[in-house]
DRENPA-3360 file (N, C-alpha, C; in nm, 2 decimals, always signed):
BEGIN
1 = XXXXXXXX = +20.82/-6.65/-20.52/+20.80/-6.74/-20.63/+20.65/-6.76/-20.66 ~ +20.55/-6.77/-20.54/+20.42/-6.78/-20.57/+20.40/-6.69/-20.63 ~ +20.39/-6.58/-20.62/+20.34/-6.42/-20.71/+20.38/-6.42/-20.85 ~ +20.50/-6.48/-20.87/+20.57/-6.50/-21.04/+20.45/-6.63/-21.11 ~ +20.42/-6.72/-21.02/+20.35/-6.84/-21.08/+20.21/-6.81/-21.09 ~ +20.17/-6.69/-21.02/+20.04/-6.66/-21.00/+20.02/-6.55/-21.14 ~ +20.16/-6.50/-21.16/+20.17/-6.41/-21.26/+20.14/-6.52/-21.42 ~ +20.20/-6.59/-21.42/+20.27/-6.67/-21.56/+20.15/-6.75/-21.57;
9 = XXXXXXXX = +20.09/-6.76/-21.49/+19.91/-6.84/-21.48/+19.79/-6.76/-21.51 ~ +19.80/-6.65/-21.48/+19.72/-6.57/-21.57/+19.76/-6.54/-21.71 ~ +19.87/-6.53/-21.70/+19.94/-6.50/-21.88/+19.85/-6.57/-21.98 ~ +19.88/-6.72/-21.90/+19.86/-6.85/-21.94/+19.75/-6.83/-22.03 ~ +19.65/-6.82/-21.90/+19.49/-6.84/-21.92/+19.44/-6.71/-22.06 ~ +19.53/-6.63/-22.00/+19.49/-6.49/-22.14/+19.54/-6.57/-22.27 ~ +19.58/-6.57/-22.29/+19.71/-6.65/-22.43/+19.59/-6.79/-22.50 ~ +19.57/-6.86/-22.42/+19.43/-7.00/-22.39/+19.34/-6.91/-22.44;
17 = XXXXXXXX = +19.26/-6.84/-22.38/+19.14/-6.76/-22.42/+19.13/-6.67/-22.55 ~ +19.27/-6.58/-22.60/+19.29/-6.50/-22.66/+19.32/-6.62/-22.82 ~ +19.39/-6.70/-22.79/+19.41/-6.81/-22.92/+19.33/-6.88/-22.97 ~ +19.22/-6.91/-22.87/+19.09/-7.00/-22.92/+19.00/-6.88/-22.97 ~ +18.99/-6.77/-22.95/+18.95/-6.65/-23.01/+18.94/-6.65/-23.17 ~ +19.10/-6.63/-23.20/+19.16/-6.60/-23.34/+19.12/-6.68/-23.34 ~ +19.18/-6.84/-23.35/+19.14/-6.96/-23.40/+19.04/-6.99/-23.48 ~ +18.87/-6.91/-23.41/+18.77/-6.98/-23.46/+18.73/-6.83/-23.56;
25 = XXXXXXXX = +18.79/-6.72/-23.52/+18.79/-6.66/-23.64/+18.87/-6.63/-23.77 ~ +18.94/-6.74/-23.80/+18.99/-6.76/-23.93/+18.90/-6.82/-24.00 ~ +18.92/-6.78/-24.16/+18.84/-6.90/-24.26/+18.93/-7.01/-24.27 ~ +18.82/-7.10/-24.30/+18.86/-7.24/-24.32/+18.93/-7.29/-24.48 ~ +19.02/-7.41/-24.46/+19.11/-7.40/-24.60/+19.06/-7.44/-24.71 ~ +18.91/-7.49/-24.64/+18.82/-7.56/-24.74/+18.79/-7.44/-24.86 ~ +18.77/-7.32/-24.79/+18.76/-7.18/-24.88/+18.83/-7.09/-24.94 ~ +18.94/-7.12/-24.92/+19.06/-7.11/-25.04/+19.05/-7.20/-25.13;
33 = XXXXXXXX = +19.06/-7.32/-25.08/+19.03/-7.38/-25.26/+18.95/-7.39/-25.34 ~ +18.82/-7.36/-25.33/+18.72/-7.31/-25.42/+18.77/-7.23/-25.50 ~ +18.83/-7.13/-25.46/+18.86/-7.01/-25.50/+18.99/-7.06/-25.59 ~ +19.10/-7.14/-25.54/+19.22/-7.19/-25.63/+19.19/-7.27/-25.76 ~ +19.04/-7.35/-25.73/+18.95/-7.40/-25.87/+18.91/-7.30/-25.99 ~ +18.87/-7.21/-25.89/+18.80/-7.10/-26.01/+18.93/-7.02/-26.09 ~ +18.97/-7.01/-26.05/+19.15/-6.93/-26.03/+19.10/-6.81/-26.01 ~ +19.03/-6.80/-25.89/+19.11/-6.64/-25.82/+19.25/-6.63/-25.69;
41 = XXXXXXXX = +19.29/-6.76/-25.71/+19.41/-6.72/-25.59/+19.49/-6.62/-25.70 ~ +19.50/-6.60/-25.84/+19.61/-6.54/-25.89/+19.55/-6.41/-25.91 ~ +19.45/-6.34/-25.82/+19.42/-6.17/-25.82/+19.49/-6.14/-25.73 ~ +19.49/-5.97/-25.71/+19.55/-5.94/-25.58/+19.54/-5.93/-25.48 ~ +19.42/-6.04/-25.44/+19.38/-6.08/-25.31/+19.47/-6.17/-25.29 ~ +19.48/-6.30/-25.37/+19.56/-6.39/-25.39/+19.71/-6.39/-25.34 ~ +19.78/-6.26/-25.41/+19.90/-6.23/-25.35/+19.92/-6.18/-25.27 ~ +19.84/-6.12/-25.22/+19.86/-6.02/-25.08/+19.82/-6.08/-24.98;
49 = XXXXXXXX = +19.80/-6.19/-24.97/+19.71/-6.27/-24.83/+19.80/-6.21/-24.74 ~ +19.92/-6.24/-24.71/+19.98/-6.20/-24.64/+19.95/-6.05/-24.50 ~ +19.91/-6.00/-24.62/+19.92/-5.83/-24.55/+19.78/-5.76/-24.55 ~ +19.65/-5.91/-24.56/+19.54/-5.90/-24.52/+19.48/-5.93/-24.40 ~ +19.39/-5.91/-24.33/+19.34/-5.93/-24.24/+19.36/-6.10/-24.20 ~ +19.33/-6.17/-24.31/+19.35/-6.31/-24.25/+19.51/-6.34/-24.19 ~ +19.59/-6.31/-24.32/+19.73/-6.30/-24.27/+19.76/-6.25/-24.17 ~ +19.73/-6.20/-24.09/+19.77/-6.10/-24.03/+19.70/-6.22/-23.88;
57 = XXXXXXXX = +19.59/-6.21/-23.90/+19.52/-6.35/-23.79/+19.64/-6.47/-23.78 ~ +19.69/-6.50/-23.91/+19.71/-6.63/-23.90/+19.94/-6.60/-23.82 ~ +19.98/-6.49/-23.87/+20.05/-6.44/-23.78/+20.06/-6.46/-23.61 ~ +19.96/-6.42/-23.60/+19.91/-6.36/-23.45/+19.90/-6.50/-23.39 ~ +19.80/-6.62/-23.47/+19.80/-6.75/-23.39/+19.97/-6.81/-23.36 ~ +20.06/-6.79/-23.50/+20.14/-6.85/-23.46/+20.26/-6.82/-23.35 ~ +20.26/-6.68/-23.33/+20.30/-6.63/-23.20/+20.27/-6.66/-23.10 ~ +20.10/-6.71/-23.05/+20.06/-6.70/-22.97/+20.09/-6.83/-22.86;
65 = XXXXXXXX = +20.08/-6.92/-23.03/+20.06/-7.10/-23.03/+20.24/-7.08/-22.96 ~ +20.34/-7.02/-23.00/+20.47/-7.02/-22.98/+20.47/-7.00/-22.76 ~ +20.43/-6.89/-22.80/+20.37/-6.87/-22.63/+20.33/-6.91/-22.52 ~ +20.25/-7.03/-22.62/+20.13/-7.09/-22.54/+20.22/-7.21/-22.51 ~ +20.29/-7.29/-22.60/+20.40/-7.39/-22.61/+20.50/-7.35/-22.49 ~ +20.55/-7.27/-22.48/+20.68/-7.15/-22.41/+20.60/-7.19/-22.25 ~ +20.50/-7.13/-22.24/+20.43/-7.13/-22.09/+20.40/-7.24/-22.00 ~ +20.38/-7.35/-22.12/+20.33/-7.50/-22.07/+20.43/-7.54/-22.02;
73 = XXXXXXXX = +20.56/-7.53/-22.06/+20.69/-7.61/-22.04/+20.73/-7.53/-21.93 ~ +20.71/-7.39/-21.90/+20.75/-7.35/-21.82/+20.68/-7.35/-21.70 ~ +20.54/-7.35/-21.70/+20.45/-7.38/-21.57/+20.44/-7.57/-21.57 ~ +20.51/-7.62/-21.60/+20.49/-7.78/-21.59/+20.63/-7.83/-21.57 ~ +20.73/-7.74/-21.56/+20.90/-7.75/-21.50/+20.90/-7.82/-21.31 ~ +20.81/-7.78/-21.24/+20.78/-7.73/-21.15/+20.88/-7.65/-21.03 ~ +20.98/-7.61/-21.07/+21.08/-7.57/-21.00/+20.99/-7.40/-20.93 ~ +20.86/-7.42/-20.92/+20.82/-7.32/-20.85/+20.81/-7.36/-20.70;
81 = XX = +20.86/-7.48/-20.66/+20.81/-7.54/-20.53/+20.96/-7.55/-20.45 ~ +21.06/-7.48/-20.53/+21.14/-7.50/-20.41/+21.17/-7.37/-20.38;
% end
């Protein structure tokens, strides 16, 4: 059971490291609305966010954030001690 907790603790720490990554490379929402002022949300940037690099970031956090949620509960159970 040590070697599993020693396992799911590095996970941990990668998932921690890798999500504060993405995180600070997303743009901020303050820069979409500028852009929703001017009206370019309605070009094809606008519609495709999805299947753009941001989208695609902002996917990735919510997986991760899912993960990171998932790991806490499971390394803070502590049923590694019996």
């Amino acid at each position: 059971m040590a070697t599993l907790k020693t396992i799911v603790t590095i996970v941990y720490i990668i998932i921690c490291i890798v999500l504060t990554i993405i995180v600070l490379m997303q743009e901020g929402k303050n820069a979409g609305l500028s852009g929703a002022i001017d009206g370019i949300a309605d070009s094809y940037w606008g519609k495709n966010k999805g299947r753009s690099i941001e989208g695609t970031l902002v996917k990735i956090t919510r997986l991760l954030a899912a993960l990171f949620i998932i790991l806490s509960v499971v390394l803070s159970m502590g049923f590694w001690n019996k």
